[in-house]
Structure formats: structure tokens, C-alpha cells
C-alpha positions as CSV (number, residue, x, y, z in Angstrom):
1,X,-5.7,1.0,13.0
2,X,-3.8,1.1,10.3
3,X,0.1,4.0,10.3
4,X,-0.1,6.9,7.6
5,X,3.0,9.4,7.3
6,X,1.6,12.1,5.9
7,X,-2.0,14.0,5.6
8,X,-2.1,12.3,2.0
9,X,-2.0,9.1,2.7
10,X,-4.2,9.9,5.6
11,X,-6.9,10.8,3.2
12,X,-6.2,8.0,0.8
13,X,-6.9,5.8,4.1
14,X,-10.0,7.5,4.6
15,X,-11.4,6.7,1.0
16,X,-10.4,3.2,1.2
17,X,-12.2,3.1,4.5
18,X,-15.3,3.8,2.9
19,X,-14.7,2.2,-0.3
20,X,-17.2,-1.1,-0.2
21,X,-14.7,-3.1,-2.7
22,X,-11.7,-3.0,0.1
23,X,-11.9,-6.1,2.5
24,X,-8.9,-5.5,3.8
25,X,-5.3,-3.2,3.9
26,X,-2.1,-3.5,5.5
27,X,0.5,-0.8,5.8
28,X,4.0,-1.0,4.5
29,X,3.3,-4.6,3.4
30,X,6.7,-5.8,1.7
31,X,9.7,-4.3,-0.1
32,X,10.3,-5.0,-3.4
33,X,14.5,-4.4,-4.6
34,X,16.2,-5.2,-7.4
35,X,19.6,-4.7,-8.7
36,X,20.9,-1.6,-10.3
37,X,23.8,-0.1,-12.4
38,X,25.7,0.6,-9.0
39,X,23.8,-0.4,-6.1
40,X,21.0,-2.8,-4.6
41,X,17.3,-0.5,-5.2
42,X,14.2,-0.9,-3.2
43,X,11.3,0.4,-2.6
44,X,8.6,-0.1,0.0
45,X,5.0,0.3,-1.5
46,X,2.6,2.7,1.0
47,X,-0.1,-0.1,1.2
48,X,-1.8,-3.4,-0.1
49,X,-5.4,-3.8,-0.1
50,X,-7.6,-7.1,-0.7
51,X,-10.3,-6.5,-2.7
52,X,-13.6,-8.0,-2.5
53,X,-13.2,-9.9,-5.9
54,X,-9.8,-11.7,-4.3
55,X,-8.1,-9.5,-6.2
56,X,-4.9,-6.8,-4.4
57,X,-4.1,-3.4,-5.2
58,X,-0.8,-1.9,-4.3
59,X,-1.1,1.5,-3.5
60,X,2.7,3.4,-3.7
């Protein structure tokens, strides 16, 4: 089972779950920050999924 927090990424889950590329998904995987003019920015990407290839996709 894999967390969603809205109906959107609901249905993106839902295509991925039938897509025969995707091997694999995780939600929330990593956060990715970086510095800015004032402050420290991150951001959390939605989700990460292995493709069949070996390849990732990160979905935001």
C-alpha cells in the first residue's frame, strides 16, 4: 500500500498501478534542499518509481 494526499495523486497511483513499465514506487522517498537568498529551501518530491529498464522517475 502505498499514502496519497489528495484524489490526484490517488489517480496518478492508480495509472502507475497499471502501467507495465513501473516495477516499483515509494511514497515521499527523499527531500531534496538547497540554499537560498534568505533561507534553507526544500522540497519533498510525491513519489519515485523504478522502472522496468532500471531506470527512476520522480514524480512531484
Amino acid at each position: 500500500m502505498v499514502g496519497f494526499e489528495s484524489w490526484l495523486e490517488r489517480d496518478r497511483l492508480m495509472l502507475l498501478d497499471h502501467d507495465r513499465r513501473a516495477m516499483g514506487l515509494a511514497s515521499q522517498p527523499f527531500r531534496v534542499s538547497w540554499p537560498g537568498a534568505t533561507r534553507r529551501i526544500s522540497h519533498t518530491p510525491d513519489y519515485f518509481v523504478r522502472l522496468e529498464a532500471g531506470s527512476g522517475l520522480v514524480l512531484v
